[in-house]
C-alpha positions in Angstrom: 0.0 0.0 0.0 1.2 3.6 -1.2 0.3 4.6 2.9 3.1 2.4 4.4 5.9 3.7 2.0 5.1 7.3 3.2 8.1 8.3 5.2 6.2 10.2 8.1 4.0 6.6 8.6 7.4 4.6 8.9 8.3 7.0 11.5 5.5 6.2 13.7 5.8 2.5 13.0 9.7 2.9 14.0 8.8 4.8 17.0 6.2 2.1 17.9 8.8 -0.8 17.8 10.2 -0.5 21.5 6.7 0.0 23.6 4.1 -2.4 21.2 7.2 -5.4 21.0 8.1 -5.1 25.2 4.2 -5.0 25.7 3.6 -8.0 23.7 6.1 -9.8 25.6 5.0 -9.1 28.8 1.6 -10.4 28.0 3.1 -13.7 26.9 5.7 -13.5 30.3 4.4 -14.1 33.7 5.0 -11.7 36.3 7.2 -14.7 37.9 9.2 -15.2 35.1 10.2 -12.1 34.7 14.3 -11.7 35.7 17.4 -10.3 34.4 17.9 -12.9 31.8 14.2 -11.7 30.3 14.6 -8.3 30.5 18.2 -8.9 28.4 16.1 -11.7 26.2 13.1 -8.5 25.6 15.5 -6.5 24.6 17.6 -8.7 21.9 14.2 -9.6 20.5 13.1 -5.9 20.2 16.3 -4.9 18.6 15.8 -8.5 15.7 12.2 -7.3 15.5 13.7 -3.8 14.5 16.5 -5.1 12.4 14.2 -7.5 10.2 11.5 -4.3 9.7 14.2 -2.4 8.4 15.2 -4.8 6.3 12.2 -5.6 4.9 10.6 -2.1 4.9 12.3 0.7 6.4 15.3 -0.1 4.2 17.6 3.0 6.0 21.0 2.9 5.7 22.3 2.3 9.2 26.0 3.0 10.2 27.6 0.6 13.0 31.0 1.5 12.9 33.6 4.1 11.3 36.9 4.4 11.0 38.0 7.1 9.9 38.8 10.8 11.4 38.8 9.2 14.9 40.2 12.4 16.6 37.2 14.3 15.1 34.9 11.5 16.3 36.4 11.6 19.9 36.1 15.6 19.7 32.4 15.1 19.0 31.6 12.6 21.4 33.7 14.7 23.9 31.2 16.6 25.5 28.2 13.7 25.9 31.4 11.8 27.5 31.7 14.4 30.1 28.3 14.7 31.1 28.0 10.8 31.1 31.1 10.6 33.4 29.9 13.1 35.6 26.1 11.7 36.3 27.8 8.1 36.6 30.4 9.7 39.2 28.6 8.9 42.2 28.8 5.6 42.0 32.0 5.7 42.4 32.1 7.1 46.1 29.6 4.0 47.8 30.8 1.2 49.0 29.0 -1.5 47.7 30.2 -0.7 44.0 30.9 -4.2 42.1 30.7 -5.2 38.8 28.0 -7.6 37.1 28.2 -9.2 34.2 24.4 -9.6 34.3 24.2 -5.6 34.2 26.6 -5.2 31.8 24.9 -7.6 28.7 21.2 -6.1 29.8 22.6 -2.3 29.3 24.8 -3.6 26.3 21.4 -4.9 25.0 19.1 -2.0 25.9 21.5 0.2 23.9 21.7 -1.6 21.1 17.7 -1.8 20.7 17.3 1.6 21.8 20.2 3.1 19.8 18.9 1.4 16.5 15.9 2.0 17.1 15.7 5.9 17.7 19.6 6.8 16.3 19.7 4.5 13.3 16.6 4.0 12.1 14.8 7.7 13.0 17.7 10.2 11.9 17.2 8.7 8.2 13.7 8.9 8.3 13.4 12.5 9.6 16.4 13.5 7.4 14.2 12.1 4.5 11.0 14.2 5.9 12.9 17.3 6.7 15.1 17.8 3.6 18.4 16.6 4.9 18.0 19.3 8.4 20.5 17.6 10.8 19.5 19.4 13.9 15.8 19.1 13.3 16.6 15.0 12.5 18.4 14.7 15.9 15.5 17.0 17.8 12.2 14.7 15.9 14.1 11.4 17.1 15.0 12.9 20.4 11.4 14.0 21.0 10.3 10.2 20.1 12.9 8.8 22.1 11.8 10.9 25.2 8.2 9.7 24.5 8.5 6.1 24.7 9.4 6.9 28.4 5.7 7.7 29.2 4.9 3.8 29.4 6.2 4.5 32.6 3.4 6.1 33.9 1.9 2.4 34.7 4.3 2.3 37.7 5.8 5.9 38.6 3.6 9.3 39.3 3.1 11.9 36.5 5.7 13.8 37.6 8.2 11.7 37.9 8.2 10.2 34.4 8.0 13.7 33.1 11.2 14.6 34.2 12.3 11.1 32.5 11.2 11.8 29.3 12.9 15.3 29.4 16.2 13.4 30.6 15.5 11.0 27.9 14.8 13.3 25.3 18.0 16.0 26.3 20.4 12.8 26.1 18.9 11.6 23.1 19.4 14.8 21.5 23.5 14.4 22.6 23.4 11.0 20.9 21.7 11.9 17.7 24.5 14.7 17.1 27.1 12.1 17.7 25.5 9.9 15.3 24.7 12.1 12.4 28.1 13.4 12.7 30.2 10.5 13.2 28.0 7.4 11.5 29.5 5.4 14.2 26.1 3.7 16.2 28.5 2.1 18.6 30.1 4.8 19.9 26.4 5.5 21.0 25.3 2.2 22.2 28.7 2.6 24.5 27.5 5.7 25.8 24.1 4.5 26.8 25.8 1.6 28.1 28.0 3.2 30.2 25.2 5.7 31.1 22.7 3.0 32.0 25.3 0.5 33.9 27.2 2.4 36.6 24.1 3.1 38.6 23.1 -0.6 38.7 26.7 -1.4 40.3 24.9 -0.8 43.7 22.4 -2.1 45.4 22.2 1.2 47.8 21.8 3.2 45.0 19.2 1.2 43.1 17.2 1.4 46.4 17.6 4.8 46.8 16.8 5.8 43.2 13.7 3.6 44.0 12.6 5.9 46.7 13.3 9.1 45.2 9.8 11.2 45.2 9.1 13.9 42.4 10.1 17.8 43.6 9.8 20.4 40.8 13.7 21.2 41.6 14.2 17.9 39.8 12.1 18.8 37.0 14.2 22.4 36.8 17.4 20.5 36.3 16.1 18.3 33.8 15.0 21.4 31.6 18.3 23.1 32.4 19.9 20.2 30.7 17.7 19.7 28.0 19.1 23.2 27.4 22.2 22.4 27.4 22.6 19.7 25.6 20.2 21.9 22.9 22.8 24.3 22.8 25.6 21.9 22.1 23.8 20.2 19.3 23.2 23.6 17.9 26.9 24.3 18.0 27.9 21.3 16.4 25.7 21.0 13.7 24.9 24.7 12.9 27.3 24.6 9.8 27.0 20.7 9.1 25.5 19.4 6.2 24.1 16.3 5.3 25.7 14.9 2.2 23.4 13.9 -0.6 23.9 10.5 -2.1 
């Protein structure tokens, strides 16, 4: 049908991908079953379900690795690096920091479906939509990205989650520059990694994050920081151009 080849409809399907496959799982999971090893298994069959749509109808081009101009890749992934390192930081002062395996393959495997998903797959589309407009690519597939976050509201207050999806969609907006600059998707599927991981390497944290209640001083920083990482995409991309093939 003409309808499906339209590129704005393969965006929505795209952007569907994540919440309809995880929901469709955990109807066929019991509440039992679910454990670290199914959360890792949702994730891997999210990111097949993704890669065999876009083979079969998305068809976008999607770059895994690159490379060349490494420096220049570094120097754009330089400042998503800091912030990462920085949020991660205080992990490193508790004392029940340690390593898992377990973590590290589910956040490996969340990045990968998330990064295809929303880096690989969107950019292109909204590239294709908006005439080759780099910044306004990496702001649609942001905006998406932070969407998908408001599943959430079946377990955490309004409030919450909307500081979540303005989190989500400030360091998609970091990862989409990187992406469209670099065409290098692991680099970003490192960075979400990493991002995602360190907090899981304690327990005390996990439980604290757990308790944390909603203030508006929480929702202030997470706009402050959308802001900022607005500003550097802006910066980065204001003179880049999107080479036609």
């Amino acid at each position: 049908m003409r309808l499906f080849k339209n590129n704005i409809v393969k965006i929505i399907v795209a952007s569907l991908i994540f919440p309809v496959t995880l929901t469709i799982i955990g109807l066929i999971l019991s509440k039992q079953s679910v454990n670290s090893f199914a959360q890792a298994l949702a994730d891997l069959v999210v990111f097949l379900v993704a890669y065999l749509l876009n083979r079969q109808y998305f068809q976008e081009k999607v770059f895994w690795f690159n490379r060349k101009n490494g420096l220049a890749q570094l120097s754009t992934a330089f400042p998503a690096l800091i912030i990462v390192a920085f949020l991660n930081s205080p992990v490193l002062l508790v004392n029940d920091f340690q390593v898992k395996f377990q973590v590290i393959l589910i956040c490996l495997l969340v990045g990968l479906a998330e990064e295809y998903i929303f880096r690989g797959l969107l950019i292109g589309l909204f590239l294709k939509v908006n005439h080759n407009n780099a910044f306004g690519a990496v702001i649609g597939s942001s905006i998406l990205f932070g969407l998908i976050h408001i599943t959430n509201l079946k377990a955490l207050p309004f409030g919450y989650v909307s500081a979540q999806m303005i989190f989500a969609a400030a360091i998609g907006i970091l990862f989409g520059t990187i992406y469209i600059k670099t065409h290098n998707l692991a680099i970003v599927i490192a960075l979400h990694a990493f991002r995602d991981m360190f907090p899981m390497f304690s327990n005390k944290l996990m439980q604290q994050a757990s308790q944390t209640s909603f203030t508006m001083a929480s929702l202030y920083v997470m706009i402050v920081f959308l802001g900022i990482a607005l500003f550097i995409a802006y910066i980065q991309l204001q003179n880049f151009e999107i080479k036609k093939s």
